[in-house]
MARGUPA-45119 format. One line per field, with one value per residue (C-alpha): residue in one letter; x negated, y negated, z. Coordinates in nm, 4 decimals. Example, Ala and Ser with C-alpha at 12.3 -4.5 7.8 and 13.67 -1.06 7.14 Angstrom:
r	(a; s)
xx	(-1.2300; -1.3670)
yy	(0.4500; 0.1060)
zz	(0.7800; 0.7140)
! end
This chain:
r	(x; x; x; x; x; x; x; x; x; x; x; x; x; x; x; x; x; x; x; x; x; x; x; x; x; x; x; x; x; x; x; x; x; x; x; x; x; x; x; x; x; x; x; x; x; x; x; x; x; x; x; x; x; x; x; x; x; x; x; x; x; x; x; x; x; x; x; x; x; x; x; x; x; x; x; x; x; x; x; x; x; x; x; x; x; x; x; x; x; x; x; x; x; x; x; x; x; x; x; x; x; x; x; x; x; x; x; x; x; x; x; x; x; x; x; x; x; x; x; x; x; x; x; x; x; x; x; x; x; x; x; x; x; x; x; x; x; x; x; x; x; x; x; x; x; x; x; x; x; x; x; x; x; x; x; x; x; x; x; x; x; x; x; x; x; x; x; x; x; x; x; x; x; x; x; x; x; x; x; x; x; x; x; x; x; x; x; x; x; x; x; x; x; x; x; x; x; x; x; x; x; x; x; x; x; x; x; x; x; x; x; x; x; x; x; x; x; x; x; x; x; x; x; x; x; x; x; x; x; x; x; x; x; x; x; x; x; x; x; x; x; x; x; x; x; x; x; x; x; x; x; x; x; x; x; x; x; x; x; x; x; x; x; x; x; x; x; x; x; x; x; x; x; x; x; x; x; x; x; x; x; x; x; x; x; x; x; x; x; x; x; x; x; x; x; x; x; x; x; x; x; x; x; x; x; x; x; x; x; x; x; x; x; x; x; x; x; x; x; x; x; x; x; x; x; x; x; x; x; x; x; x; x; x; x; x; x; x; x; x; x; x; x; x; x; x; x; x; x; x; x; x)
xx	(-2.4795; -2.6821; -2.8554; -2.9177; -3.1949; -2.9614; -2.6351; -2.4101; -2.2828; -1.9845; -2.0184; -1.9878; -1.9114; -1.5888; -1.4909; -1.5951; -1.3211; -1.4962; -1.3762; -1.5198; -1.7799; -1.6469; -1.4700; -1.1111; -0.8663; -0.5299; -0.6616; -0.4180; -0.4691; -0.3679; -0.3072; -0.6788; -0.7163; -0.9303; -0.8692; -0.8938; -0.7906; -0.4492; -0.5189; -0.7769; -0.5457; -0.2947; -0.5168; -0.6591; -0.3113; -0.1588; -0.4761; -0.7516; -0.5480; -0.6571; -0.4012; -0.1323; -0.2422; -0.0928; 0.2518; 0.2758; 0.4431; 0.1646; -0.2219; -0.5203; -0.7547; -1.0217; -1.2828; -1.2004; -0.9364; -0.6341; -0.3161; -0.1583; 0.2619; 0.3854; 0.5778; 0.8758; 0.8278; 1.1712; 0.9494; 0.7181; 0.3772; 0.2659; 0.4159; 0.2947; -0.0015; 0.1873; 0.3833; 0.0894; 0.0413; -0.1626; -0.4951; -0.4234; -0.7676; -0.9753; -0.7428; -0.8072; -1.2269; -1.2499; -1.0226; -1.2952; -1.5639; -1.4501; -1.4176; -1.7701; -2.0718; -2.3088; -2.3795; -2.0969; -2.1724; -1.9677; -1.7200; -1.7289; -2.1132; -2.1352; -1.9367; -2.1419; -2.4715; -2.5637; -2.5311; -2.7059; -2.5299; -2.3845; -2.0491; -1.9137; -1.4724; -1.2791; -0.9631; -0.6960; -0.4211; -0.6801; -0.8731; -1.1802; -1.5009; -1.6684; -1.9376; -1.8998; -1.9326; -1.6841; -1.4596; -1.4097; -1.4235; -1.2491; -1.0423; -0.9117; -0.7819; -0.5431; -0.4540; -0.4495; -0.2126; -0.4029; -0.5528; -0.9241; -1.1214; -1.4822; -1.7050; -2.0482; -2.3030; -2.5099; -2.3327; -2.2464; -1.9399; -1.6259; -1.5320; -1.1551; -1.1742; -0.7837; -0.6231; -0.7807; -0.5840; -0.4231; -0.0570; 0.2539; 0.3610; 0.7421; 0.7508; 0.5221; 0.3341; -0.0151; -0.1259; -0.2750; -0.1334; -0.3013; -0.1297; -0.3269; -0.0470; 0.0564; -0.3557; -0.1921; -0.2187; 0.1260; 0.2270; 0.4719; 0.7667; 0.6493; 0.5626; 0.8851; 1.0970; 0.8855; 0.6338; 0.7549; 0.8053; 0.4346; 0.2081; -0.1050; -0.0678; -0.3317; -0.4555; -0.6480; -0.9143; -0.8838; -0.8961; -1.2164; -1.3943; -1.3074; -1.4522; -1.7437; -1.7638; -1.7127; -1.9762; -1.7190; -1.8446; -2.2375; -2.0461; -1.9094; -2.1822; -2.4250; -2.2078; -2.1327; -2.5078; -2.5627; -2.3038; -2.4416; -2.7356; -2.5817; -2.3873; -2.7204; -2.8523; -2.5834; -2.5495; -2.9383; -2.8085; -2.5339; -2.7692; -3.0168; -2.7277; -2.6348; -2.9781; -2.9881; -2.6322; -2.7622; -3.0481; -2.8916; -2.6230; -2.8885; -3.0538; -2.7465; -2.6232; -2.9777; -2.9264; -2.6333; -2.7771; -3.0599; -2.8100; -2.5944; -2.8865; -2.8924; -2.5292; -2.3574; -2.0924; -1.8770; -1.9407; -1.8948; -1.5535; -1.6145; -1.9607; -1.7304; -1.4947; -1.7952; -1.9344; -1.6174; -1.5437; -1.9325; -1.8800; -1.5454; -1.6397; -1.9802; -1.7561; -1.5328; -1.7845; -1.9886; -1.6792; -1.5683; -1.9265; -1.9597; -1.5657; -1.7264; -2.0378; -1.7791; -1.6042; -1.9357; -2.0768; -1.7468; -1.7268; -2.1418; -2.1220; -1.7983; -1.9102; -2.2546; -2.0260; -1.8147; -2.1159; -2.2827; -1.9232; -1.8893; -2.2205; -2.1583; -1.7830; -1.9616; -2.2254; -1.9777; -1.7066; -1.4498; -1.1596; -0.9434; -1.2220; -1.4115; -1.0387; -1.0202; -1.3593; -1.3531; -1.0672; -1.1451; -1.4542; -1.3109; -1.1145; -1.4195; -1.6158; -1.3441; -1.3036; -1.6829; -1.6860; -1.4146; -1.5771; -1.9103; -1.7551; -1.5297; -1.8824; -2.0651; -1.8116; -1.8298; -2.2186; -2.1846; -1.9230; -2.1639; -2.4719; -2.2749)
yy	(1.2893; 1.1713; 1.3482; 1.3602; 1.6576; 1.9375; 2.0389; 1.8417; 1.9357; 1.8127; 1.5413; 1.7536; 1.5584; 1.4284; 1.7715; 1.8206; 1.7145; 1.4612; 1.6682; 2.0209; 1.9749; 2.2071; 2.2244; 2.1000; 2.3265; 2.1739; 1.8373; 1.5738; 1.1765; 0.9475; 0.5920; 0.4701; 0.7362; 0.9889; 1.3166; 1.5647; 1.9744; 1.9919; 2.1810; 2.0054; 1.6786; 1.8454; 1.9603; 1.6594; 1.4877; 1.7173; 1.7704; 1.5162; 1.2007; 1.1141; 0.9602; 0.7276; 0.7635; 1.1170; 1.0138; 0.7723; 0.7395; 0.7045; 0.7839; 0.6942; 0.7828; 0.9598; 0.8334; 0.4469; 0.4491; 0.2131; 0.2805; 0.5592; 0.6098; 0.9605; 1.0413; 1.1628; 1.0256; 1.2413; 1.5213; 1.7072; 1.5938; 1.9669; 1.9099; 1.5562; 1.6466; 1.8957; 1.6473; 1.3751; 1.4021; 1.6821; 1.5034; 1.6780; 1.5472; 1.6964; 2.0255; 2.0234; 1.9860; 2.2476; 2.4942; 2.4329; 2.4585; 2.8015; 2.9796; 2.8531; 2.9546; 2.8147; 2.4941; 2.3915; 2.4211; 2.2824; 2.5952; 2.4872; 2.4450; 2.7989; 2.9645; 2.7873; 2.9892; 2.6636; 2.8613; 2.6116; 2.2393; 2.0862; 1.9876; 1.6934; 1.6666; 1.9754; 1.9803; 2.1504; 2.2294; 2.4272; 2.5536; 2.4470; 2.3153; 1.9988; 1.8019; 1.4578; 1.5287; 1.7980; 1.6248; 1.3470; 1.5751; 1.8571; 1.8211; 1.4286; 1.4952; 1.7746; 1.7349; 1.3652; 1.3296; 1.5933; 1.4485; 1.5357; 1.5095; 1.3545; 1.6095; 1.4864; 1.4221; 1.2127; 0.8619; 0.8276; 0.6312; 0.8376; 0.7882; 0.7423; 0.6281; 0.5425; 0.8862; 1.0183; 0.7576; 0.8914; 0.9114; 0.7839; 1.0425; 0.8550; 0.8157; 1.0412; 0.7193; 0.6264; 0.3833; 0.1074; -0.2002; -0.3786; -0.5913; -0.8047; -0.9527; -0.6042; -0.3969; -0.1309; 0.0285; 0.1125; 0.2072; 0.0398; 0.0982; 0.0464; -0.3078; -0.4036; -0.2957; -0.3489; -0.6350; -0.8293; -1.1465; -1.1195; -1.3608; -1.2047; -0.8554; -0.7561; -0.4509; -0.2500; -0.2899; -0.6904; -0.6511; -0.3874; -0.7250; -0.9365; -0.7553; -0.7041; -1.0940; -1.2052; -0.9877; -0.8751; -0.4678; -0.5564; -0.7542; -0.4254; -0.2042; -0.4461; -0.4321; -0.0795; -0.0283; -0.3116; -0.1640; 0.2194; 0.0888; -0.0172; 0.2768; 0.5139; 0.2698; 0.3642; 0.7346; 0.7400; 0.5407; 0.8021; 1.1076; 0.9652; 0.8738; 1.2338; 1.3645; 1.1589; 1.2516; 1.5956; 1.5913; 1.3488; 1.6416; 1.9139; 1.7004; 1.6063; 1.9789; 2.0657; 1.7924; 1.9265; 2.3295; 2.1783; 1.9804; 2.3451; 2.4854; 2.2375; 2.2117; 2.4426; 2.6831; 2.4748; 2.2142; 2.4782; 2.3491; 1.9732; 2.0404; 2.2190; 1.9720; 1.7004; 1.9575; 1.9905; 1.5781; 1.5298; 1.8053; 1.7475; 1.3173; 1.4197; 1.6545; 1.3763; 1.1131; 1.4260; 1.4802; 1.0995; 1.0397; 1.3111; 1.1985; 0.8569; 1.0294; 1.2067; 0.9009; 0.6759; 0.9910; 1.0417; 0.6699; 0.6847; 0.9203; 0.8225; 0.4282; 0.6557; 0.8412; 0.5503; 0.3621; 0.6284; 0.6852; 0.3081; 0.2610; 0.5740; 0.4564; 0.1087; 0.2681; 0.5193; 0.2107; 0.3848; 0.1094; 0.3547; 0.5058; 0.1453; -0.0335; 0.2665; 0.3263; -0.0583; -0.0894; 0.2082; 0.0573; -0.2613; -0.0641; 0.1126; -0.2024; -0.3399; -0.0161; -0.0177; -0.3740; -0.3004; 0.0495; -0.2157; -0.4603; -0.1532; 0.0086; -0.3249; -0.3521; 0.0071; -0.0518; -0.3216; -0.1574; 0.0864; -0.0961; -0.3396)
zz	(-0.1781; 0.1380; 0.3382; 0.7108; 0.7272; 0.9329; 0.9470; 1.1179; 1.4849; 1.6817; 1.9290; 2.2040; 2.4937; 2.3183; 2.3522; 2.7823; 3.0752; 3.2696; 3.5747; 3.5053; 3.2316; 3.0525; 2.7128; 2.7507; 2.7769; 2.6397; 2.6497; 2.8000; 2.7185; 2.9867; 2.8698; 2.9185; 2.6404; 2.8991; 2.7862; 3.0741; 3.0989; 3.1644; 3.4424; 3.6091; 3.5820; 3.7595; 4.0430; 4.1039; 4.1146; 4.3559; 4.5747; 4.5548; 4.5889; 4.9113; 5.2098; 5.0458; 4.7216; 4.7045; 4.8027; 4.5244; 4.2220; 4.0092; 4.0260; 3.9051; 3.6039; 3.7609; 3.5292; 3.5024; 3.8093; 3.5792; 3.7230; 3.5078; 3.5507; 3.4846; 3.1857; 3.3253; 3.7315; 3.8142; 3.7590; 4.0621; 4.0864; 3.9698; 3.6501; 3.5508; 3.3832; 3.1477; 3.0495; 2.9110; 2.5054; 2.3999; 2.2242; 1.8326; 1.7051; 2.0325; 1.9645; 1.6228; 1.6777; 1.9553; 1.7059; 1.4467; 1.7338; 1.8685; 1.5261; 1.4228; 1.6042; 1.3691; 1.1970; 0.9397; 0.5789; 0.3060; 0.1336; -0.2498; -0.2532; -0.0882; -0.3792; -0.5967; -0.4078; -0.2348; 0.1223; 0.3451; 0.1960; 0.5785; 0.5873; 0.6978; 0.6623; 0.7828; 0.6792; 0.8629; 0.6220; 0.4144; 0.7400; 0.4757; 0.5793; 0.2500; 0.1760; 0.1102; -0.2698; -0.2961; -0.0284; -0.2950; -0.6448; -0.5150; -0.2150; -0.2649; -0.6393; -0.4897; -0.1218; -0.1287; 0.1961; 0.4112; 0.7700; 0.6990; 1.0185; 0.9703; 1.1646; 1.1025; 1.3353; 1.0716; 1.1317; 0.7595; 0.6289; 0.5678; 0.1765; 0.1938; 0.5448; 0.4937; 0.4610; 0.7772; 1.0233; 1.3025; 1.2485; 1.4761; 1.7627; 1.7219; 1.3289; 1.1775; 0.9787; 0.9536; 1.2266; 1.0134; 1.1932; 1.5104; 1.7392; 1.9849; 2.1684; 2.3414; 2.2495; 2.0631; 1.7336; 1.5186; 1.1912; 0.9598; 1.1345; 1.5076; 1.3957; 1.2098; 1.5235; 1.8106; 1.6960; 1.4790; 1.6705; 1.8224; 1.7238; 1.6508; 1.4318; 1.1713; 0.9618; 1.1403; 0.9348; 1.0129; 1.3667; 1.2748; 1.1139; 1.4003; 1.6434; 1.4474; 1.3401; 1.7241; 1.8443; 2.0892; 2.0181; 2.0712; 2.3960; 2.5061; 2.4245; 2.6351; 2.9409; 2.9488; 2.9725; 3.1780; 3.4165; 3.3577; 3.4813; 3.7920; 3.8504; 3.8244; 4.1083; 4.3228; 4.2345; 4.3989; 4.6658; 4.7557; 4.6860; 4.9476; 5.2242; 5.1460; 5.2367; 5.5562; 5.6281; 5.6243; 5.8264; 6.0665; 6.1432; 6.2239; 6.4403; 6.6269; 6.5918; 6.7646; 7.0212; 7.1369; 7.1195; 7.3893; 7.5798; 7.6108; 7.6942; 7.9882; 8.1364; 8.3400; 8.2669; 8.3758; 8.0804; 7.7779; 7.7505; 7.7089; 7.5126; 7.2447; 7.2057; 7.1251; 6.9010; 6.6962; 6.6762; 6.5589; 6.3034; 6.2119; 6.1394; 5.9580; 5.7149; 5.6649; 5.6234; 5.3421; 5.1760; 5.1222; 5.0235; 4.7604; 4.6371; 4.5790; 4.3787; 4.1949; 4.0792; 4.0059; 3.7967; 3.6118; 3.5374; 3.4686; 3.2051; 3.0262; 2.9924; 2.8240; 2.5973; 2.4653; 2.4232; 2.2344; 2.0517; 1.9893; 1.7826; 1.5898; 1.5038; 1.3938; 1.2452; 1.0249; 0.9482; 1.1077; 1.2012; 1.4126; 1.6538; 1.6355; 1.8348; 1.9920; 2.1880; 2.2135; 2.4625; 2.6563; 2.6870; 2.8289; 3.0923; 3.1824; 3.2223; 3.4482; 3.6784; 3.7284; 3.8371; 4.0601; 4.2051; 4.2423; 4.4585; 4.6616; 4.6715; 4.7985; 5.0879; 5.1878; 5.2537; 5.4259; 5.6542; 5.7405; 5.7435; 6.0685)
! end
């Protein structure tokens, strides 16, 4: 059995809302496949949508900003987010996370005194921990329908890669079809009724190769760095205009204690009323300023985390994740060359 020198750990960020950093708490996937807390979703669809955008019928992801349509739009904003699907496998992972405090060893080597062998599947029908040895001698030979979850942090290739596919919310089947012509993955009975008459549907595992063959992952991978790198650059950017921001307020603030200190009594009136305006349009300015940080960082560390996700879903052969990762990445390489150019022209606003 291989080897990777330490037990194997979750990837934890798959398991953090982008919005709170913290570990999701009923994790809801929009259709970008963002997962967010189902609370934090709805909070920042009923109260940080600015202007227009929070009278609307739909909102955007607030990682990669695509246009996402509520389930059920007859519904109050305050219950859209309740209403996305619930992300099983995330579920499933931060179950297994909260009942283990440790590392994760394998359950049949421990019985057999081998305390200390790291496991690597979990599966959830037998709430059992394996190794990949006894995941194929024991486990496979009895439970061969079970959805075992590959929790490894080693990168390794998942032996019997085709019984852990993610199955149909609508029909209960393993998604093992691809088609191109709409970007979305089905099982045998979505593409009989729904794609039959599209021109280009494969096996997962033949779209898998074609990505891989047309270079169109390394593609990915180099332009969500390429693009994290631009993001960091304007991250800095906004954490120095906040610093000026700042001390440009005390030293109006003070401007205007010295002028009070000037005027007579008769002035205190129209002296607070400037006071309030200048404060009033630098909290404004501060608080559209750090909701633009917000967004680039959000975007910044979610292009990192598919990246990262990306080369270990490559790296493991895993078909699923591999499509998967590959067109969220796209949508994240499109919102950050949008954000760029709405970024660029907010600069230059200022800047005449």
């Amino acid at each position: 059995m291989a080897e990777c020198g330490r037990p194997p750990e979750l990837d934890l960020h798959l398991l953090e809302c982008p919005i709170c950093l913290e570990r999701l708490q009923k994790p809801k996937s929009l259709s970008c496949l963002h997962c967010f807390c189902q609370e934090c979703l709805g909070t920042y669809i009923t109260k940080e949508l600015p202007g227009k955008m929070a009278s609307a019928t739909s909102f955007p992801c607030p990682v990669c900003m695509r246009v996402t349509s509520p389930v059920n739009p007859v519904e109050s904003k305050d219950k859209w987010a309740e209403h996305f699907p619930t992300n099983a496998v995330i579920k499933d992972l931060i179950q297994l996370k909260e009942r283990s405090s440790g590392p994760l060893y394998c359950k049949p080597c421990q019985t057999k005194g081998n305390m200390t062998n790291p496991a690597r599947f979990w599966c959830k029908k037998m709430d059992e921990t394996f190794c990949e040895a006894c995941k194929i001698q024991l486990h496979d030979n009895i439970h061969s329908d079970c959805d075992i979850l590959d929790i490894s942090g080693c990168g390794g290739v998942r032996p019997n890669q085709e019984k852990s596919a993610p199955r149909c919310d609508q029909h209960d089947e393993k998604k093992v079809w691809y088609c191109e012509d709409h970007q979305l993955l089905g099982c045998n009975i979505c593409i009989f009724k729904n794609h039959r008459r599209c021109d280009e549907v494969t096996t997962a595992t033949e779209y898998f190769q074609k990505l891989k063959d047309e270079s169109r992952l390394e593609d990915m991978q180099d332009m969500l760095k390429k693009n994290t790198e631009v993001i960091d650059l304007i991250v800095k950017d906004f954490d120095e205009q906040l610093q000026n921001l700042v001390q440009n307020q005390e030293v109006a603030l003070q401007s205007i204690t010295d002028l009070r200190q000037k005027v007579d009594k008769r002035l205190n009136t129209l002296q607070k009323d400037v006071t309030d305006k200048l404060i009033a349009s630098f909290k404004e300015e501060k608080i559209n300023m750090e909701a633009s940080l917000r967004q680039c960082e959000r975007l910044m560390n979610s292009m990192l985390n598919t990246m990262k996700s990306s080369v270990t879903a490559v790296e493991r052969n895993d078909h699923i994740e591999t499509i998967v990762l590959y067109q969220r990445g796209q949508a994240e390489v499109e919102s950050c060359k949008a954000l760029i150019t709405e970024m660029r022209k907010v600069v230059h606003v200022r800047q005449h």
